[in-house]
N, C-alpha and C positions, 0 to 999 in steps of 0.2 A: 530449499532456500527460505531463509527466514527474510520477514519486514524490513529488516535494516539493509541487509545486502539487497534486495530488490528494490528500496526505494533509493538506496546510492545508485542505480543505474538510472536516476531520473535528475539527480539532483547537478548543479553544475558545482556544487561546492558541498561535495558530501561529506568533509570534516563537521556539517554541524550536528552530523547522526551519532559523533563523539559524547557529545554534552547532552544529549536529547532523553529527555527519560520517557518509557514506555506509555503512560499517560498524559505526558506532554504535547498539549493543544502544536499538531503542526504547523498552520502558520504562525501561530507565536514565534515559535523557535527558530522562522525565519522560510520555512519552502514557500516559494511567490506561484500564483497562480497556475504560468506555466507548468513547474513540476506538478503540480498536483493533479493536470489536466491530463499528463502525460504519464504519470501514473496510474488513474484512472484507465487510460487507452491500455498502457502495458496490465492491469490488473483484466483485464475484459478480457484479452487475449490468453491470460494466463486462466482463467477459469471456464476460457471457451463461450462466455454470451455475455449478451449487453448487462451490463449492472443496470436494476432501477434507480430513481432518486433519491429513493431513502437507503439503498444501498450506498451512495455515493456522499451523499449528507454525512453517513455514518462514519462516515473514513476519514476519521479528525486526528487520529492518533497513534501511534505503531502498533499498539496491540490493536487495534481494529485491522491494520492490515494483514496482522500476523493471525487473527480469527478468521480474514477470509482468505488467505495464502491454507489454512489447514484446512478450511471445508472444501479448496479446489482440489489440495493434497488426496483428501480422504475420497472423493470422486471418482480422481485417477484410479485409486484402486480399486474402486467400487466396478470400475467399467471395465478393467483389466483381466 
């Protein structure tokens, strides 16, 4: 699962994942707190442990989600 499909499961208006470019500050582009809390919760679960703060500071942009969607990726197989 790539950044943009996992963060559409957060979003209530995932049409703005259309126009969003990969370096695109996301609350700019419009995700209101809620999602982003809520993805945070769905990213912690999806990599197995609490993210720290500078993990979570860091996650201003889709490719920050899609670098830490592939170091949970790469885990999985590591543990496999």
């Amino acid at each position: 699962m790539n950044g943009r499909e996992f963060l559409a499961q957060c979003m209530a208006v995932p049409a703005i994942l259309d126009s969003l470019a990969d370096d695109q500050d996301l609350r700019e582009a419009g995700l209101n707190s809620g999602e982003i809390v809520l993805a945070v919760m769905l990213l912690e679960e999806r990599v197995g442990r609490a993210l720290g703060d500078d993990e979570i500071a860091s996650l201003t942009t889709m490719e920050s989600i899609d670098a830490l969607l592939r170091t949970a990726d790469a885990s999985a197989w590591d543990a496999a």
